[in-house]
Steps between C-alpha positions, in 0.01 A plus 500: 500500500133489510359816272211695539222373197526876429822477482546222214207663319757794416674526151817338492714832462318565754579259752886459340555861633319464823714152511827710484448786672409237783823340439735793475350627828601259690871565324494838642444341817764248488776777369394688865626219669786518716735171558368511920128445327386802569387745252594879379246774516558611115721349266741728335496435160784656318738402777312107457495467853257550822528813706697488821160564700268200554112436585331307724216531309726436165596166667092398559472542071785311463411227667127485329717535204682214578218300561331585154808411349513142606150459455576598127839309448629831450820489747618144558665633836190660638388291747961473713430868392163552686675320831794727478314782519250358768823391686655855511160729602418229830907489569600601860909427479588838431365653809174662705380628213628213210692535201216693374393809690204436722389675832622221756166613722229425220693298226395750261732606208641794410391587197817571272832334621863533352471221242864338576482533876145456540523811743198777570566729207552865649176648573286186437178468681410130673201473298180278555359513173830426276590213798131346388587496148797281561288287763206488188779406258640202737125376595427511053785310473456240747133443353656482132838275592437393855309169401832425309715658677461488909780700614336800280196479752737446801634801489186665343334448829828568695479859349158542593550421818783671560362855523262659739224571297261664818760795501367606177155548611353822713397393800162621413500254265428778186808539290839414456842599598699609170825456693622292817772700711677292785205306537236729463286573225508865358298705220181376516328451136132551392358187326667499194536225241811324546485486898250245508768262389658596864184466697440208321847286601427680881157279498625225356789449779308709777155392484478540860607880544188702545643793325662258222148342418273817538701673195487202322133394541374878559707711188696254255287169483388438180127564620576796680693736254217643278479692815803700448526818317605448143676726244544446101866540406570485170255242385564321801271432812724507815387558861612754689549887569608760251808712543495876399662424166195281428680151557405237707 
């Protein structure tokens, strides 16, 4: 690993902490697991195992975790881990929908699934947002392992490709859909923080799509957000609307 000058310039108990806590994290992670590949929402720790209820979104961390963890020598089976995983989110045997729950019109995943049947936990939104952090998770790890490893970016850019990204954009072209129902994208969000990642991964597949490219290049481009309306949260600056209870 290549650290920061900053970064070697700190004391050593210093960086021996930050070096374990690092470490350990990634054990949390790994104990989340379940034996398909996919990952837990929470782990419970006094039973030692992961919940029943998984996360799309869970399963994106875990496979940047993955993918730090080879790059560190941490996990000696990161990289057969890193396919398995890759192999069970882009699967289509199970069904219309796969062996993890997607909407068979978009491609889009539900966001929480039954973590031994892979099924759309009860309740569960199809969620654009937590289906980019998996997509985000895959792309990090094919630019970390994929030179080594080419099946990792295989199926990287299968799952990328494998989801309508155009249904999470307006058709103005101004926000994004929070959820996809049958096809259709629902709850339209305010620019907020985290849903450029979505807009992003809609340009980068849709380039073409009017709407797609006008709320990339007009409201979440790099050179176009000190437009948006900011708000301070807790030390943090975040773009974005604030809610009655003063959160963003």
């Amino acid at each position: 690993m290549n650290w920061s000058p900053s970064y070697l310039e700190l004391p050593d108990e210093v960086k021996q902490f930050s070096s374990a806590q690092y470490r350990q994290a990634y054990g949390l992670i790994d104990a989340a697991r379940y034996p398909s590949g996919l990952y837990a929402d929470a782990y419970h720790t006094l039973e030692g195992r992961p919940g029943q209820m998984g996360s799309i979104a869970a399963t994106g961390v875990g496979l940047i975790g993955l993918a730090i963890a080879h790059v560190e020598g941490w996990d000696p089976d990161a990289r057969p881990k890193l396919r398995q995983t890759l192999e069970a989110v882009t699967a289509v045997e199970a069904g219309p929908g796969g062996p993890v729950a997607r909407d068979p019109a978009s491609g889009f995943f539900y966001h929480f699934y039954d973590g031994t049947t892979g099924a759309a936990w009860p309740g569960s939104e199809v969620s654009t947002v937590d289906t980019s952090i998996l997509v985000a998770g895959a792309l990090f790890a094919s630019r970390l392992v994929g030179p080594a490893d080419p099946a990792v970016t295989r199926l990287a850019e299968k799952l990328l490709h494998s989801i309508d990204w155009s249904l999470a954009v307006t058709p103005d072209g101004r926000a994004v859909y929070m959820c996809i129902e049958e096809g259709r994208g629902t709850n339209p969000n305010r620019p907020f923080s985290e849903y450029a990642l979505v807009s992003w991964l809609a340009h980068e597949v849709h380039p073409d799509r009017p709407h797609v490219a006008a709320l990339w290049h007009e409201v979440y481009h790099p050179d176009r957000v000190h437009a948006l309306r900011y708000v301070e949260y807790k030390g943090l600056r975040l773009f974005g609307q604030v809610r009655p209870d003063g959160t963003p």
